[in-house]
Every structure is written in structure tokens, then in C-alpha cells.
C-alpha beads as a LAMMPS data file, in Angstrom:
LAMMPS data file: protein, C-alpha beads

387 atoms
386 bonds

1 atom types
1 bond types

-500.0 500.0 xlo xhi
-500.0 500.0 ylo yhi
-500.0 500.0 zlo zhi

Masses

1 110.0

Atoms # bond

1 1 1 0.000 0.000 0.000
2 1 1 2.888 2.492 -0.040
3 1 1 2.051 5.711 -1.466
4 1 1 -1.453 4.893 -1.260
5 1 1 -3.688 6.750 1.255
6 1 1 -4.950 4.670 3.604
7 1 1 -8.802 3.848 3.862
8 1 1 -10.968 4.807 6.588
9 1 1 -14.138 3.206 8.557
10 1 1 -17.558 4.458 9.245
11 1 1 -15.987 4.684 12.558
12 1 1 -12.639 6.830 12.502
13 1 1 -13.938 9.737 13.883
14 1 1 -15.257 8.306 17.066
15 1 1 -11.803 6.240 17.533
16 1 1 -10.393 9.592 17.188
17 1 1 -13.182 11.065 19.544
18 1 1 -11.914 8.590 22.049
19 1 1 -8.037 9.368 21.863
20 1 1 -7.364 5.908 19.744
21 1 1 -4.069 5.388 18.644
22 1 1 -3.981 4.711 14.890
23 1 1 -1.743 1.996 12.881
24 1 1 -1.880 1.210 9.032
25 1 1 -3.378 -2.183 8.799
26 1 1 -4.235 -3.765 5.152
27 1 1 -4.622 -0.625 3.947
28 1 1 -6.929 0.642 6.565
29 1 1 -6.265 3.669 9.143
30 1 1 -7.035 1.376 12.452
31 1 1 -7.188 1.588 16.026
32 1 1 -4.421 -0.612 17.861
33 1 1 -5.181 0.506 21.476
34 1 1 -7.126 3.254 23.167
35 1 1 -5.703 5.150 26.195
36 1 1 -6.567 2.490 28.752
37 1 1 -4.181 0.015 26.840
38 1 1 -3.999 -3.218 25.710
39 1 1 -3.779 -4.954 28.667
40 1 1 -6.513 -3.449 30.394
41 1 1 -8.797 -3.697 26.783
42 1 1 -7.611 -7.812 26.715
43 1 1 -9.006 -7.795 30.512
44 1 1 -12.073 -6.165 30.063
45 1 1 -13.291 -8.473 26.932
46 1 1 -12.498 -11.820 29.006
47 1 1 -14.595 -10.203 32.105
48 1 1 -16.948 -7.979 29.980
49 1 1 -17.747 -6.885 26.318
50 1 1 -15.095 -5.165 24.424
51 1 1 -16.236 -3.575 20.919
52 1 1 -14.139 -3.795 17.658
53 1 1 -14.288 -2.241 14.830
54 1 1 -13.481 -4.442 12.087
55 1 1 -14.828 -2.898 9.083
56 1 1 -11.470 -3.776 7.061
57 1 1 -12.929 -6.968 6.746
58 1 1 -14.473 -8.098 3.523
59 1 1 -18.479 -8.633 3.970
60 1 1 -19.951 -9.291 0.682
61 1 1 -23.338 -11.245 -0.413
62 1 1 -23.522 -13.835 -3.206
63 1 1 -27.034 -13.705 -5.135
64 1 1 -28.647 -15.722 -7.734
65 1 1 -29.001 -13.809 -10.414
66 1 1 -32.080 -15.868 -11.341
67 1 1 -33.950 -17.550 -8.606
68 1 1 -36.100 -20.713 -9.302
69 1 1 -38.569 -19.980 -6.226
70 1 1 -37.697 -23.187 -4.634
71 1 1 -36.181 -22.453 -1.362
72 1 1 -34.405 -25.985 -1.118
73 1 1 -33.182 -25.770 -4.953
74 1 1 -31.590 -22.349 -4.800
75 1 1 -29.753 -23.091 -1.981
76 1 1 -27.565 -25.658 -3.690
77 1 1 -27.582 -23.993 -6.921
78 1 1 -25.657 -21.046 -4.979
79 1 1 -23.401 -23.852 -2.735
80 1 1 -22.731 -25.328 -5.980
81 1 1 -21.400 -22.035 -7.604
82 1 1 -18.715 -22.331 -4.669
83 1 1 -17.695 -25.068 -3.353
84 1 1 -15.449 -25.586 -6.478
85 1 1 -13.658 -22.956 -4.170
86 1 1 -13.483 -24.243 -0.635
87 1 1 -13.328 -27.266 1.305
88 1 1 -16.597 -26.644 3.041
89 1 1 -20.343 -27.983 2.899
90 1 1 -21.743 -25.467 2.282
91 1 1 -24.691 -26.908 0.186
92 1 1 -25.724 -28.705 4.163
93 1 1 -25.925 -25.426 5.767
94 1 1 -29.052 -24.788 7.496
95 1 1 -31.063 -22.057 7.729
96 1 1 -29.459 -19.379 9.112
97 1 1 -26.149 -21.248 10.111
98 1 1 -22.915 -20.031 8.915
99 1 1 -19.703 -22.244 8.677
100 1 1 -16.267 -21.548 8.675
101 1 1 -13.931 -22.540 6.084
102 1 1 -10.858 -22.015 3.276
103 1 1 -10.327 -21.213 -0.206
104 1 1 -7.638 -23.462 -1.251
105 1 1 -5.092 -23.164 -4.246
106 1 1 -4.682 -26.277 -7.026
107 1 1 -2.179 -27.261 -4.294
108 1 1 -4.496 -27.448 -1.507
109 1 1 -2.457 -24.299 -0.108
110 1 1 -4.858 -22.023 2.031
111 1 1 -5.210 -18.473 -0.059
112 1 1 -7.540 -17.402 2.548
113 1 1 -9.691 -18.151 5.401
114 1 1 -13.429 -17.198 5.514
115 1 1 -16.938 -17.820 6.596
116 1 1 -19.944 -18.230 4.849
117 1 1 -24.022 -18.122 6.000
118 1 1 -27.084 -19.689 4.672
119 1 1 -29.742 -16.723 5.211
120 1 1 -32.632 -18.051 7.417
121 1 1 -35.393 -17.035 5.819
122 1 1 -37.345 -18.328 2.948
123 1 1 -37.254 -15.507 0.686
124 1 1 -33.438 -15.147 1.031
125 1 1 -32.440 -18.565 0.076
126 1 1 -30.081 -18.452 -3.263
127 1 1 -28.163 -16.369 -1.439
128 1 1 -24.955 -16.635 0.779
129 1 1 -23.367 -13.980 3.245
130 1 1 -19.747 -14.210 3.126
131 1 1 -17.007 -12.660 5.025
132 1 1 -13.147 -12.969 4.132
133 1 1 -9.930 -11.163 5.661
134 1 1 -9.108 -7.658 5.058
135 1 1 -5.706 -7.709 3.568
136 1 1 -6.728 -10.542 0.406
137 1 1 -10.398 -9.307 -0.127
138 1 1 -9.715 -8.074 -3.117
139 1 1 -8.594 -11.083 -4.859
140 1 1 -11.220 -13.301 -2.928
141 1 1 -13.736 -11.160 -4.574
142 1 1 -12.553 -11.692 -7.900
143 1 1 -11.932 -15.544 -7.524
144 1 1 -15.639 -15.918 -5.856
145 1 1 -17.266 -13.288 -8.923
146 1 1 -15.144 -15.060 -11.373
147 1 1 -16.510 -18.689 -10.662
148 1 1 -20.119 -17.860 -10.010
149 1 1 -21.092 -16.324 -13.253
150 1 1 -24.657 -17.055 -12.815
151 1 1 -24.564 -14.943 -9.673
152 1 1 -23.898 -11.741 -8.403
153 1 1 -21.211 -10.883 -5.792
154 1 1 -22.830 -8.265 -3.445
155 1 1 -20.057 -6.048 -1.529
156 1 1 -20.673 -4.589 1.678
157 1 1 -17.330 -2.944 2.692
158 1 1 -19.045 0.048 2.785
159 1 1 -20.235 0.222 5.859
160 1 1 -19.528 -0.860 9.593
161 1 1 -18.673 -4.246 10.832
162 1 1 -18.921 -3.962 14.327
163 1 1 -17.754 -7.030 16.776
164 1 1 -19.317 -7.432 20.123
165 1 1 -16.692 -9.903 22.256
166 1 1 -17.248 -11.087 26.214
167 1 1 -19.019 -13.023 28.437
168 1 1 -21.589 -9.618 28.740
169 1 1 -21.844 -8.883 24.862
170 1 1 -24.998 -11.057 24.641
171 1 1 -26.535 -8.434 27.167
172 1 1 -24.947 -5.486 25.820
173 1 1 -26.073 -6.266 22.528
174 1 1 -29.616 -7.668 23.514
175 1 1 -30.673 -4.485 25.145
176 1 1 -30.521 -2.534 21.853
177 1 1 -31.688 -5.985 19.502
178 1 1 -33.200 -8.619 21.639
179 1 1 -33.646 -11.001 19.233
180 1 1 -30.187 -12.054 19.242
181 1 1 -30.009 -13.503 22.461
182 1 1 -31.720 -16.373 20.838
183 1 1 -28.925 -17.052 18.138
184 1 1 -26.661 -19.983 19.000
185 1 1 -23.150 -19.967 18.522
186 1 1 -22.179 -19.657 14.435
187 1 1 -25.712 -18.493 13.762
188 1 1 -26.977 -14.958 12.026
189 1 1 -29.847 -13.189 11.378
190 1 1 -31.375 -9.807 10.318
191 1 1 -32.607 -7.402 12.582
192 1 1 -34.091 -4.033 12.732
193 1 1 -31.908 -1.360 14.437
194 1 1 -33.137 2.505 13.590
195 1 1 -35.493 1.320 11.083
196 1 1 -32.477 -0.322 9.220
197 1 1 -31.738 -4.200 8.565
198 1 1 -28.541 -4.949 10.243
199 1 1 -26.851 -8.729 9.787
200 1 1 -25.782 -9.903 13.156
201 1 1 -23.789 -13.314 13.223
202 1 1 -22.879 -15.261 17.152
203 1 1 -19.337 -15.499 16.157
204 1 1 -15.841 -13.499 16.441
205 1 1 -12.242 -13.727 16.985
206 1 1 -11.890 -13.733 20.336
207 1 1 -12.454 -17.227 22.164
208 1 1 -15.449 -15.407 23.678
209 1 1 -19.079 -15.506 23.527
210 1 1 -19.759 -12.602 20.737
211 1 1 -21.686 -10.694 17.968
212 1 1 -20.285 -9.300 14.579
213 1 1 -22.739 -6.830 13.289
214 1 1 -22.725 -4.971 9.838
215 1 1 -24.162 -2.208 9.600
216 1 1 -24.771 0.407 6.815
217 1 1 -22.711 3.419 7.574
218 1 1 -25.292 5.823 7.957
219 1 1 -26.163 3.961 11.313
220 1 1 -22.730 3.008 11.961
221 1 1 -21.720 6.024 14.409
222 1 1 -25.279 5.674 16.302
223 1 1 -25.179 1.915 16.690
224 1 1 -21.680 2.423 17.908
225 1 1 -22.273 5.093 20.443
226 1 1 -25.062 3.135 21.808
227 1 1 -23.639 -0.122 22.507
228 1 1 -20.438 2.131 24.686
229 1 1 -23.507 3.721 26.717
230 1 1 -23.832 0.510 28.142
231 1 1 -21.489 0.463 31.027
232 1 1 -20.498 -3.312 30.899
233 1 1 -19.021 -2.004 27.184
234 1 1 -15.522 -0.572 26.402
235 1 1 -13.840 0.044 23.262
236 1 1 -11.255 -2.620 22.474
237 1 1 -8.389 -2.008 19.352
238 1 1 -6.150 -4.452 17.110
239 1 1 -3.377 -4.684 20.065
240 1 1 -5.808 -6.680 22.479
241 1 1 -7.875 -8.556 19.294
242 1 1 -4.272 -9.832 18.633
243 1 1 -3.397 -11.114 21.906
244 1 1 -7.160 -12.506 22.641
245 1 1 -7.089 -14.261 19.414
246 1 1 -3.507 -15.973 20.278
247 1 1 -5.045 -17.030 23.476
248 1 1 -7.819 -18.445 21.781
249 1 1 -5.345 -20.519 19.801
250 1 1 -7.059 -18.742 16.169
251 1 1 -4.965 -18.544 13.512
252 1 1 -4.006 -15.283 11.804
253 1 1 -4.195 -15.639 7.914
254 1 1 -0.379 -14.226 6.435
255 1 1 0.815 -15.415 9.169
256 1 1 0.094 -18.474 10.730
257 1 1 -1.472 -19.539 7.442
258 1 1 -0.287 -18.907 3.589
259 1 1 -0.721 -20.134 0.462
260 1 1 1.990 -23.252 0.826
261 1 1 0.396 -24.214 3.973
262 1 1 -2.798 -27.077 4.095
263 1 1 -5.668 -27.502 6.357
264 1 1 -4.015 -30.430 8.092
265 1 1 -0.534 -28.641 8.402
266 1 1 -2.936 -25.627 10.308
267 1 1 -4.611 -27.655 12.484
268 1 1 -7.717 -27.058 10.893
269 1 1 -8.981 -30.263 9.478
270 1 1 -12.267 -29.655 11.333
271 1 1 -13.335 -27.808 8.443
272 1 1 -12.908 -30.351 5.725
273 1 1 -15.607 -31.303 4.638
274 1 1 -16.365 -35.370 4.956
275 1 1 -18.497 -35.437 1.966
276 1 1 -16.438 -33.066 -0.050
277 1 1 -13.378 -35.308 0.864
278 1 1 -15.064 -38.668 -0.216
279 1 1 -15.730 -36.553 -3.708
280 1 1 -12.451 -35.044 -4.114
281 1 1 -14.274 -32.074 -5.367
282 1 1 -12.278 -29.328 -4.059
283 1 1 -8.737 -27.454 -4.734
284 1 1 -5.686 -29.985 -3.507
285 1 1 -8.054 -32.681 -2.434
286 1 1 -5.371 -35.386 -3.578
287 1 1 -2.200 -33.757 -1.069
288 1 1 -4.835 -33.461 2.138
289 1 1 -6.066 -36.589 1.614
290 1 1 -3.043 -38.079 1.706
291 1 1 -2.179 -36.118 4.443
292 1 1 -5.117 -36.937 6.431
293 1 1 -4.683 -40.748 5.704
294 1 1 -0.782 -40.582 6.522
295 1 1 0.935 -37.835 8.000
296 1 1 1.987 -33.965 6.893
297 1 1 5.274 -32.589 6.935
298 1 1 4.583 -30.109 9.852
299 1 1 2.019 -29.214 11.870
300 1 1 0.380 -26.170 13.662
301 1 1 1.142 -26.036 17.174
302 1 1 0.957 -24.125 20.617
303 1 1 4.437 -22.909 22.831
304 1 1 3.970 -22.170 26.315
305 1 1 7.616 -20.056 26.834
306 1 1 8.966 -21.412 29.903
307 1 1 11.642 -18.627 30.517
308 1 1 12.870 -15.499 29.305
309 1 1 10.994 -12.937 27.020
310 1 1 7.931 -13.466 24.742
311 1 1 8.805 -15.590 21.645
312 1 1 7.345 -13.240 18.642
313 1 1 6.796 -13.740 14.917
314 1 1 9.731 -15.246 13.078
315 1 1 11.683 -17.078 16.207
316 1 1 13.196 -20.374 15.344
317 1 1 11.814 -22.767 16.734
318 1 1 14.761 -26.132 17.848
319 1 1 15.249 -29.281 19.970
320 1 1 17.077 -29.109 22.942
321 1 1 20.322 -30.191 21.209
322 1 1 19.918 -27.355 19.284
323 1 1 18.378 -28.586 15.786
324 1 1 16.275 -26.532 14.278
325 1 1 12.790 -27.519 13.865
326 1 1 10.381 -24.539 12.154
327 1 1 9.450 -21.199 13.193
328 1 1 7.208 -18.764 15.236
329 1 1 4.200 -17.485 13.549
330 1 1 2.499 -15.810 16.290
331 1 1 3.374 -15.259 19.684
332 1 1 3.084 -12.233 22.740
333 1 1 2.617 -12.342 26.449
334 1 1 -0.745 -13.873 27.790
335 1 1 -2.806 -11.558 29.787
336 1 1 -4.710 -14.130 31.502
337 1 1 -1.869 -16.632 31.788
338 1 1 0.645 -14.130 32.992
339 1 1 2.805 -15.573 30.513
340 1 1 4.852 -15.964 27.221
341 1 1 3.141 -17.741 24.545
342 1 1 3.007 -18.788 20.751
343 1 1 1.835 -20.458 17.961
344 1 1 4.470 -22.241 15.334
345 1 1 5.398 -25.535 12.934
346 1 1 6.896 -28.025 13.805
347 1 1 7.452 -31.996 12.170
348 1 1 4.191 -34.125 13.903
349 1 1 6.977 -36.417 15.463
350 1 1 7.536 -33.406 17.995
351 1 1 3.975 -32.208 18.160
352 1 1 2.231 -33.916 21.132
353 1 1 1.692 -31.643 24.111
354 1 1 4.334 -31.272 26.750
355 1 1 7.182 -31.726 23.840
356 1 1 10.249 -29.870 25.562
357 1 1 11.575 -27.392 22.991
358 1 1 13.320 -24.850 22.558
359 1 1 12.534 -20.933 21.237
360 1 1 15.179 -18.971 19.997
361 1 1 14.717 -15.160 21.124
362 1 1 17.635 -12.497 20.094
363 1 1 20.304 -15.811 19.466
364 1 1 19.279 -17.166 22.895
365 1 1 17.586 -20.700 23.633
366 1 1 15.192 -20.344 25.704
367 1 1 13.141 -23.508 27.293
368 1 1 9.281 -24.009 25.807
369 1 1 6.870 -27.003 25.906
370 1 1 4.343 -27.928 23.306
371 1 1 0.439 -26.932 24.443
372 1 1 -2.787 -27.784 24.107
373 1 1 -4.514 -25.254 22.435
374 1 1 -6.946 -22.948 22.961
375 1 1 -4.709 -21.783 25.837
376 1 1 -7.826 -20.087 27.216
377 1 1 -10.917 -22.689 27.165
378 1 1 -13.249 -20.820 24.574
379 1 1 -16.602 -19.651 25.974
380 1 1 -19.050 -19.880 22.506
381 1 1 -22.706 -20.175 23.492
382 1 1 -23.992 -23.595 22.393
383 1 1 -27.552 -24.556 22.899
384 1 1 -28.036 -27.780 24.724
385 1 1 -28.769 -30.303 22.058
386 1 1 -32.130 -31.729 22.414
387 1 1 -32.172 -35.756 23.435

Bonds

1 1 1 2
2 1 2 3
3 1 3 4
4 1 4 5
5 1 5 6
6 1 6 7
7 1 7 8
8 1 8 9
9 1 9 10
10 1 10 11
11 1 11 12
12 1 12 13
13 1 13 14
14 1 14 15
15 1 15 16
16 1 16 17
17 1 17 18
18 1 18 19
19 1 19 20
20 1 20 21
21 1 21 22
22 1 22 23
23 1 23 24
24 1 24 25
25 1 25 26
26 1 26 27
27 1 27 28
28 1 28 29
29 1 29 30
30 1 30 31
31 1 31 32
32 1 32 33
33 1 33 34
34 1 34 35
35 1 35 36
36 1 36 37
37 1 37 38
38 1 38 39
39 1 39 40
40 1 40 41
41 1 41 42
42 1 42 43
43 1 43 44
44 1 44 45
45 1 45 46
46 1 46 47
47 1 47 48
48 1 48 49
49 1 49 50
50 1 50 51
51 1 51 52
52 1 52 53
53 1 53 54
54 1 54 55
55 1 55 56
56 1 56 57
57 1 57 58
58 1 58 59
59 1 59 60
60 1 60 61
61 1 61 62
62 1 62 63
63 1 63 64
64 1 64 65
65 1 65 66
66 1 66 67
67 1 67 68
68 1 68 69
69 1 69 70
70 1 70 71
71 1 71 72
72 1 72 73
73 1 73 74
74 1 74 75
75 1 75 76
76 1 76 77
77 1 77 78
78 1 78 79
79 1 79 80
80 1 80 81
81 1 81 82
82 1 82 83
83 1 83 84
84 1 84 85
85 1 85 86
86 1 86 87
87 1 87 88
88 1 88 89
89 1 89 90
90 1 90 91
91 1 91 92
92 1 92 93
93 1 93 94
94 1 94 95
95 1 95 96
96 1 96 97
97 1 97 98
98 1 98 99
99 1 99 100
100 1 100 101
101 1 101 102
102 1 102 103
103 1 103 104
104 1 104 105
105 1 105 106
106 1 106 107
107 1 107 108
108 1 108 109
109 1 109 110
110 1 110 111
111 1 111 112
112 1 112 113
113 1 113 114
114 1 114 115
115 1 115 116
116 1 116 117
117 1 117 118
118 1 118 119
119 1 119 120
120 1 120 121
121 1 121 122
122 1 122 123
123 1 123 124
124 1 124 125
125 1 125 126
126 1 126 127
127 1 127 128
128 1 128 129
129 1 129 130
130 1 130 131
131 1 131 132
132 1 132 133
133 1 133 134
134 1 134 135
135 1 135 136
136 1 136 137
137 1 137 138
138 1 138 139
139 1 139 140
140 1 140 141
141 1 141 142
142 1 142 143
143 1 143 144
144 1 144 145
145 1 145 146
146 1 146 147
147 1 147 148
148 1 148 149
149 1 149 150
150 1 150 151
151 1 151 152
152 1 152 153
153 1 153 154
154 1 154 155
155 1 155 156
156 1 156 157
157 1 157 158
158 1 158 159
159 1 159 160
160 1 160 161
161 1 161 162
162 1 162 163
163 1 163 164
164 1 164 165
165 1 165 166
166 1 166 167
167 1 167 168
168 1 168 169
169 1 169 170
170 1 170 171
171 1 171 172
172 1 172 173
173 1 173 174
174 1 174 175
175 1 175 176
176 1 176 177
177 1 177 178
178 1 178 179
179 1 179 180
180 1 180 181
181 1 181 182
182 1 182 183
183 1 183 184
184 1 184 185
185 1 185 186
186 1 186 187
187 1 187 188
188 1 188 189
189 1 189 190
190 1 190 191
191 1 191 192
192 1 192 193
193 1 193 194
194 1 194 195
195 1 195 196
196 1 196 197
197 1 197 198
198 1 198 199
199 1 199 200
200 1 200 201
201 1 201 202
202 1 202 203
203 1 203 204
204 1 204 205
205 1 205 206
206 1 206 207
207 1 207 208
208 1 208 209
209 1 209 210
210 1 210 211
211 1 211 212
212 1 212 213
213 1 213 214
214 1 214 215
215 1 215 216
216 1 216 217
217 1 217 218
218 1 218 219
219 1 219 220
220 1 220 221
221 1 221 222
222 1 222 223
223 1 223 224
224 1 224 225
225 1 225 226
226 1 226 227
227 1 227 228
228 1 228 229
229 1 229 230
230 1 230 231
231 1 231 232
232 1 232 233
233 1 233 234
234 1 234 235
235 1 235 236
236 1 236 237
237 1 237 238
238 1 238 239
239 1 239 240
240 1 240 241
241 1 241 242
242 1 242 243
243 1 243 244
244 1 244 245
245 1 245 246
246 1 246 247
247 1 247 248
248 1 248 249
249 1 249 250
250 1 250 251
251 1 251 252
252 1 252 253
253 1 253 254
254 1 254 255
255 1 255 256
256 1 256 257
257 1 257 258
258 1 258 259
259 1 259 260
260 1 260 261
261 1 261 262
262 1 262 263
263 1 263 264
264 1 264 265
265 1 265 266
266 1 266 267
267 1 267 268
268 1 268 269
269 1 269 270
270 1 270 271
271 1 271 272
272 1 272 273
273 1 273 274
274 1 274 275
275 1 275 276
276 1 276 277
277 1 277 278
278 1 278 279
279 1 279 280
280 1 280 281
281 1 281 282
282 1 282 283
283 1 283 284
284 1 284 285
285 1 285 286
286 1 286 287
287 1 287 288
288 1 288 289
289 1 289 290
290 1 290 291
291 1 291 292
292 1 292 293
293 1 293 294
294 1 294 295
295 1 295 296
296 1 296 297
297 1 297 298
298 1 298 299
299 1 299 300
300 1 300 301
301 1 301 302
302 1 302 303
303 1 303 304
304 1 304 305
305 1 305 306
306 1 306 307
307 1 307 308
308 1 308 309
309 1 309 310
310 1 310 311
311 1 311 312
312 1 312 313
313 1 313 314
314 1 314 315
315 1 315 316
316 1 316 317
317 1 317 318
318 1 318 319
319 1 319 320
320 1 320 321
321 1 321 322
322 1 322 323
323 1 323 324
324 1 324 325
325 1 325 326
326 1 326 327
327 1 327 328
328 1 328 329
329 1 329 330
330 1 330 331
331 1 331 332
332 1 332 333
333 1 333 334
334 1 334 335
335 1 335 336
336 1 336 337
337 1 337 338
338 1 338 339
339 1 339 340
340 1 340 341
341 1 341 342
342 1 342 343
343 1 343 344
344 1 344 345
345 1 345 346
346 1 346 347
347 1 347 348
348 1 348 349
349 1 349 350
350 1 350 351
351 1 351 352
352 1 352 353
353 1 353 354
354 1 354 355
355 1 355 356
356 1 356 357
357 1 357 358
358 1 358 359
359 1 359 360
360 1 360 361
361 1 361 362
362 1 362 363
363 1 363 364
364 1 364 365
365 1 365 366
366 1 366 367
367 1 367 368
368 1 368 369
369 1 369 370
370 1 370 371
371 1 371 372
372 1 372 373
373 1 373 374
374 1 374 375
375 1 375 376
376 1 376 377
377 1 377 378
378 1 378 379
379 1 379 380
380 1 380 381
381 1 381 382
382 1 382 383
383 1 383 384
384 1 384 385
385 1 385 386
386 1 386 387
């Protein structure tokens, strides 16, 4: 993005309103921290609700351009359009679910990470909501438009995407929308807010209970001010979303994740699809296969840092005689484990939890063990499944 000016959000006058410290961020003018600091905003999402904005991200809609009426049959005409794309099922969805999943390269590399939503009402089916990263919507765009010809790619960068993180966000977002207290966990709907439909999805990036809402932008600053009237509300920036995320064990796409890297090598097989995998119907279906039904070269995995400083992005990753292994994608001090730790690859052999390693920070070997991850038990609200 150099010599480019960076884009702005519905919301950059009220970070500015509220003393936010701005940082670049896929080509976006963003707040990294406000001035009660990142520690203090990571804190206050685990205990309360912190508020986001992540309009960066890419919300778009994908629309029949020619509906057959059938609820049932436009459905999988749209899945069909992409799951050429991704290793999802997307043509099981149910109404009003939303899954998450990965557009794959011919090598079964990851080119991005993303989720998609079957709309719960009738009238809406033959449709898809669909939200990717920031920093590769552009070129998700163009591979989604480009292989659904029949269909029209909806964008809806324009406005606000708001995210609604803690254990009190179902609360602080009910009293302004009280329909969504009933949405379960990877569930959206549309609601009414100032005479306005607003999408509202249970998900986020936090390991917390939590609401993304998009909103047009000529709501965006009222919806916004409202939710931080609530008390048990505070505004949260990329600094604390970072280290939240880490806890939550979440991959960061460009970093934990490219292009040469699988599924299985993240750690994210969950989202293969079983039926899609008994087709072979997707992008590199033949390499995670085979990696599924024998083993990959590396594999995603959590550090705890036993001594010395914070492991960060980049830090070589070794035995304990010294050989090394792979590399630090993510890492940072815990908040709520008062502690260093990270995310990195490593060969499976020296995957299982409580591995001693070693991280290398500034030329110095410093002692780590392989984790279990989430390093901070999630807290998504699941309905109790009925018997």
C-alpha cells in the first residue's frame, strides 16, 4: 500500500473522539489501542464486552441472479457455484447457520480463510453472506465473482462491521436488539436497528461468547455510540484482538497460514468437509487426503515459553540439542496466563503436548513445551442439544 492513502471506517472519527491510537493495517487507518491500553482492553473483553471495529474486513453477499422460487433448490444452486472454491459444505448449511472454512489453491495451499451463512429465511435462500480477511479481499472477490457467473457478488465494505466480544456482549447487545439472544453460537440473522436491517452473526475472533454486526454506515456512528452507553461495554483495538485471538489458539491468515500451507498442516482439518473429501471435489483434495490418511510434513502447534521474554513472529523454533525444527508465527505475552506464549510448525513427530523445545529469542535458547490449544478454554454459546 505504499504511497497509497490509507482507507478509513464508518468509525474513525469516534476512535479519534476517544483518543485511539492509529496503525496502518491492510490498507486501513485502524485503532491498535485506546488510552486504557492493551492490557486493560484484553481484561475487560475476558470479564466484559469489548467492541471492535473491524470494518477492514471483507463482507460481501452472493445472489442468484435468477432464482427458481424453490427455497431448497436455490440453496444448492448457490453452494454449488462455490464449493469448487473451498473445502466446506456449504450446500448442508441450514437455515441461518454459517460455517467456517478455506479457499484453497490447485495445491491445496490455504489463499484465505473465511466464513460463509445460509440466510434463514425463505425468501433469502439463493443467497450466501460471506465474510473474508481484510488484507486478500480483493482477490477473494474476484476468484468468488469469477466462478459464479450465474450470480452476483454483493459487496458490503461500505459500511460498519462492528464485533461485540465477552461473556456480557450477549446483554450489551440484547438491550438494543433482543432477538439475538436467541442465536446460538455460528448463527446470524437480520434485525431491525433505527429502522435499518442490520446482519448480526454469534461469532468473532476472540475465544469469547460474541456478535459481529454490519451495519450500513449511515447507522454506523449511532449503533456504535449506543452499545459504549452501556457500562459493561468498552472500546477494544487491534493490540488486544491480537493477543485474545492468540489465546484463543485462532490462527491469523499471512501469518500463521499462507498459500503453501494445508488444512491439516494448520490444524484445521475440522473444516474439511467429509463429503467433499469422499468426492475429491475441491482445490488440492489429492495432497490433504493423503495427508489426512498418513501424515503432513509439519504441523500447527501451541508454545507455552517457559523462561525469558515473549517468543514473537519469526523465532526459530529447535530441539534441545539445538536442531532446528520450524518457526514462530504468532506469539506475545498472555494476559490471563501471565505468561509468554506462541503459535508455530513443527514436524508431527515433535507435536504432542508437553514436547520440551526450545525458542530462539535475540540468538538465545530459551526452554518451551508444546500446548494444548486454545490456551484459554473458549466460551461460545452452544444450545443444549435436544435428546
Amino acid at each position: 500500500m505504499t504511497g497509497e492513502a490509507l482507507k478509513t471506517t464508518p468509525l474513525t472519527d469516534a476512535h479519534a473522539a476517544l483518543g485511539a491510537r492509529m496503525t496502518p493495517f491492510a490498507g486501513y487507518d485502524m485503532p491498535v489501542q485506546y488510552p486504557s491500553g492493551i492490557l486493560q482492553e484484553h481484561r475487560w473483553t475476558r470479564a466484559h464486552a469489548g467492541l471492535f471495529d473491524v470494518s477492514h474486513m471483507g463482507p460481501a453477499f452472493l445472489r442468484l441472479a435468477n432464482r427458481s422460487g424453490d427455497p431448497e433448490a436455490d440453496h444448492r444452486a448457490v453452494a454449488a457455484l462455490i464449493e469448487p472454491l473451498v473445502c466446506g459444505d456449504i450446500r448442508g448449511l441450514k437455515p441461518g447457520q454459517m460455517r467456517y472454512t478455506m479457499l484453497l489453491n490447485a495445491d491445496g495451499g490455504i489463499l484465505d480463510d473465511l466464513m460463509i451463512g445460509r440466510p434463514a429465511e425463505p425468501s433469502r435462500q439463493g443467497a450466501l453472506y460471506v465474510v473474508v480477511n481484510a488484507a486478500t479481499k480483493e482477490t477473494d472477490f474476484a476468484a468468488i465473482a469469477g466462478a459464479a457467473a450465474s450470480a452476483r457478488l454483493e459487496r458490503a465494505d461500505d459500511g460498519a462491521l462492528i464485533a461485540v466480544q465477552g461473556p456480557e456482549a450477549v446483554d450489551v447487545l440484547a438491550a438494543l436488539m433482543p432477538e439475538v439472544a436467541d442465536l446460538d453460537f455460528m448463527t446470524f440473522a437480520s434485525v431491525a436497528f433505527r429502522g435499518e436491517a442490520v446482519v448480526v452473526s454469534r461469532s468473532g475472533y476472540t475465544g469469547e461468547d460474541g456478535f459481529e454486526v454490519l451495519a450500513p454506515a449511515a447507522i454506523a456512528k449511532g449503533l456504535w455510540t449506543r452499545l459504549l452507553a452501556d457500562e459493561r461495554a468498552a472500546p477494544v483495538g487491534l493490540g488486544a484482538r491480537d493477543s485474545l485471538r492468540l489465546e484463543a489458539g485462532l490462527p491469523l491468515y499471512g501469518h500463521d497460514a499462507d498459500e503453501t500451507t494445508s488444512p491439516v498442516e494448520a490444524a484445521l482439518s475440522f473444516a474439511i468437509s467429509k463429503r467433499r473429501l469422499k468426492a475429491r471435489d475441491f482445490p488440492g483434495a489429492a495432497r490433504i487426503a493423503a495427508e489426512l490418511a498418513g501424515a503432513p510434513a509439519r504441523l500447527r502447534i501451541g508454545l507455552k515459553v517457559l523462561e525469558g521474554a515473549p517468543a514473537r513472529e519469526g523465532a526459530p523454533i529447535a530441539s534441545l540439542s539445538g536442531e532446528e525444527l520450524g518457526v514462530v508465527t504468532s506469539g506475545g505475552f498472555s494476559p490471563s496466563l501471565s505468561a509468554p506464549i506462541a503459535m508455530g510448525y513443527v514436524p508431527p513427530a515433535l507435536a504432542g503436548v508437553e514436547t520440551p523445545l526450545t525458542v530462539v529469542v535475540r540468538g538465545r535458547p530459551q526452554r518451551a513445551v508444546v500446548a494444548a490449544m486454545p490456551f484459554v478454554p473458549h466460551g461460545y454459546h452452544r444450545k443444549p442439544k435436544l435428546p
